[in-house]
N, C-alpha and C positions, 0 to 999 in steps of 0.2 A: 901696041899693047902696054899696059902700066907694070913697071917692075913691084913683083909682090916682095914684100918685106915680109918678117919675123910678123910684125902687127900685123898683117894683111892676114897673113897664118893662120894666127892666135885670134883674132875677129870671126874668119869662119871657122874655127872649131868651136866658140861659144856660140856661135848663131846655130851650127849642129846640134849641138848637147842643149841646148833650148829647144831647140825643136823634136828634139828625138823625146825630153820630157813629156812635150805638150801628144807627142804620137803615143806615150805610154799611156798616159792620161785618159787619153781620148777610146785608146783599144779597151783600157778596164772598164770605164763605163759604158763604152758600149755593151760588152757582154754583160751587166750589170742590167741594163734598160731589157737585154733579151732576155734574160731571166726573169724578168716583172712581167713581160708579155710587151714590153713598150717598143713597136716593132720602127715607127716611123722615128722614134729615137734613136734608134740603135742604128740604125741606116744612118743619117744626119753625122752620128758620131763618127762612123767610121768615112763615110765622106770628108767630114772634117782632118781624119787625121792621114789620109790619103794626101790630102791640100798639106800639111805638114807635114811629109815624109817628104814631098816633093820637093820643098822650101831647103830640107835639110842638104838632099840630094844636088841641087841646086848648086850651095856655096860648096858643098864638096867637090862635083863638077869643074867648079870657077878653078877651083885648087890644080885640080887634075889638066885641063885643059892647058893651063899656064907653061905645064912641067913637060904636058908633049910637046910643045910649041917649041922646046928649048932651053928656058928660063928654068935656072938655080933654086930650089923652094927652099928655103930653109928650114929643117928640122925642127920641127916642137912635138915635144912630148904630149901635148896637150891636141895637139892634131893628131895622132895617133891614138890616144884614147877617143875623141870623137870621133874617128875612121871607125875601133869598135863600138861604140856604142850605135853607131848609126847599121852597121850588122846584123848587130845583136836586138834591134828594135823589130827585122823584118820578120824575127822569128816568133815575135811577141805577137805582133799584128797577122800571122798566119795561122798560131794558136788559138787567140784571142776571135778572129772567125771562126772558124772550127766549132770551138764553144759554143760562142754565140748559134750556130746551128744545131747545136746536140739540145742546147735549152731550147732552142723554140719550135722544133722534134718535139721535146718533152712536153711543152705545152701543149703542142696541138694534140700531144695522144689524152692529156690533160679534160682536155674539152676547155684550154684560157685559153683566149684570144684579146688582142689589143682594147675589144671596145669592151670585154668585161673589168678592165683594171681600170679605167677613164669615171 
């Protein structure tokens, strides 16, 4: 197995906090599309940021896996903020569903549905 450096570190922390963006990103709009009634959007979206939780999860893993194995990680500040921010993203993306079901509740008592807003 490859000795992880300080760079190896600091690589997966920004490939996290890249990703944990793009899963922010990805949860606002969805609820964003369920609130329009844009239902096969909203789905897509959140699929999408599933595919980038994964991603983030991934190199954070790679991180973790190193350090049971035995191997020294070295400290970065910067890997600790990624470690929260990648936390802090599941609770967004668990809200952010939530939501998105309460708006598309609201629609359906509404009487919109997807093919009225098309």
């Amino acid at each position: 197995m490859e000795t992880i450096t300080i760079e190896n570190v600091q690589e997966a922390a920004f490939q996290i906090i890249a990703a944990v963006g793009e899963v922010k990103k990805l949860d606002l709009q969805a609820v964003e599309y369920s609130k329009q009634g844009k239902y096969d959007e909203m789905k897509k979206a959140f699929e999408d940021s599933r595919q980038a939780y994964a991603n983030a999860h991934d190199y954070h893993f790679d991180i973790v896996k190193a350090e049971a194995s035995g191997q020294s990680i070295p400290y970065s500040v910067l890997f600790g903020h990624a470690e929260d921010q990648l936390m802090s993203i599941e609770n967004l993306t668990l809200f952010s569903q939530q939501l998105a079901d309460v708006y598309q509740q609201m629609n359906d008592l509404k009487g919109i549905h997807q093919s009225d807003k098309e």
